[in-house]
N, C-alpha and C positions, 0 to 999 in steps of 0.2 A: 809743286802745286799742280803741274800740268800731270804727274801720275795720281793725282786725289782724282783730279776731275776725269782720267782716263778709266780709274777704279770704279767710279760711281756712275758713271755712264755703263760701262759694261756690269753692274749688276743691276741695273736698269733696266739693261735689252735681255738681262736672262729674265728678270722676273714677270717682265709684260710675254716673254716668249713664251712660260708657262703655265702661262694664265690666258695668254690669247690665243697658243699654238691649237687647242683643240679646238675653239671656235673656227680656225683656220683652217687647216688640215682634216678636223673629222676626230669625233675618239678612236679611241684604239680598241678593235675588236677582242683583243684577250682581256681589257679593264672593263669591258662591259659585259665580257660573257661572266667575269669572276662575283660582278656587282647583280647578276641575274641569279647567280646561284647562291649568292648571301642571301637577296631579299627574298629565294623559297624555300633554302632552310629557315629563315627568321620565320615566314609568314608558318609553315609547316609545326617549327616548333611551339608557336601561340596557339595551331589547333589542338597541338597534342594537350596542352595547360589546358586549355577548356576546356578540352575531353576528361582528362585526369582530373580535375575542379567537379565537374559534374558528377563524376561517378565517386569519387570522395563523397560525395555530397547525399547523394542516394545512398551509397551504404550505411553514414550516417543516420539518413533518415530512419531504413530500415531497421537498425540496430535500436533506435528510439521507439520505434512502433513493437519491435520484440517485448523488449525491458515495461514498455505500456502495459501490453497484453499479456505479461507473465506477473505482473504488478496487481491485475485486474484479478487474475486467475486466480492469485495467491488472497486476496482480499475476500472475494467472493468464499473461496476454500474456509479461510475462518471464520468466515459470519455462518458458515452453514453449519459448522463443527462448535463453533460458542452454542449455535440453537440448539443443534443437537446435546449436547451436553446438559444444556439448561434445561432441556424437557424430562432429560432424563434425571438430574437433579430435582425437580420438581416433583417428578412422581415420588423419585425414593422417600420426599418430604412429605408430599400424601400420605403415603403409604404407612412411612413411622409414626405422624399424625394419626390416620385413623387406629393405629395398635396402639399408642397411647390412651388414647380415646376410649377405645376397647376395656383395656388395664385399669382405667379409673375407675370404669361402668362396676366391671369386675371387683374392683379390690370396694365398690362405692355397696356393690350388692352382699360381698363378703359383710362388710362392717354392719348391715342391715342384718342380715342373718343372725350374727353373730349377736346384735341387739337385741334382736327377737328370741332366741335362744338363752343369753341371759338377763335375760326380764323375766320378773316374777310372772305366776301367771297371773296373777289380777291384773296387771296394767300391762299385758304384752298388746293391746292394741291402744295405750292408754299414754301416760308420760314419760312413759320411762324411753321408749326407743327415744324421742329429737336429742335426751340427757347423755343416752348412750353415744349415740351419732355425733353430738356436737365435738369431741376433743377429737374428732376425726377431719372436722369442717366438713360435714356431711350433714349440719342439721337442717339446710335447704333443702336436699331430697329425702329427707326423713318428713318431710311436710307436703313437699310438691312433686317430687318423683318418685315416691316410696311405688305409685301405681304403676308408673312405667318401669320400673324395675321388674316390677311381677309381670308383666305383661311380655318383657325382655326376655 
């Protein structure tokens, strides 16, 4: 019993030794210098993370404001190439419109002629051309454009 108590006393005096001994004594110049160089690498390596965090972060940006403005570029590019396109579709639709147009005038003045030439002469200005004109569906301008044909 007398080595339990001789045991437990002496871990007693070691544990209050090292736990009191630097309040006592003072620390120890190599545990503080080693504790000074941890906390300026710790502190050191948290500015590098927020250096490296920021600049991540701007390139990010930047990469976002490219992809924007090439986004833009591209968009604008085909709204101005649809127009283009479209105007020029339009015209060729003009265009084949007014030569249609043309062709009918034509082929509408042919069938006149062609009325007028066989038509007897007693009624070459008389019944016979709208009779002629009609299985053409021309007897509208056998009535009401026959003038601007000639005029044409």
């Amino acid at each position: 019993m007398r080595f339990l108590i001789a045991f437990v006393a002496i871990l007693g005096y070691a544990s209050a030794s090292a736990i009191l001994s630097p309040l006592v004594v003072g620390p120890n110049p190599g545990d503080v210098q080693a504790a000074v160089i941890d906390a300026n690498v710790a502190a050191r390596d948290a500015v590098r993370t927020i250096g490296e965090g920021q600049a991540r972060a701007a390139e990010a940006a930047i990469q976002y404001n490219t992809e924007a403005v090439r986004q833009v570029a591209e968009a604008n590019r085909n709204l101005q190439e649809n127009a283009y396109w479209g105007s020029v579709a339009a015209s060729q639709n003009l265009v084949a419109a007014a030569q249609s147009q043309a062709a009918a005038v034509d082929g509408a003045a042919a069938a006149v002629r062609a009325a007028y030439a066989g038509a007897p002469l007693g009624y070459a200005g008389g019944l016979a051309l709208p009779y002629a004109a009609a299985p053409l569906g021309l007897a509208g301008l056998a009535y009401g454009g026959l003038h601007g044909l000639r005029a044409w």
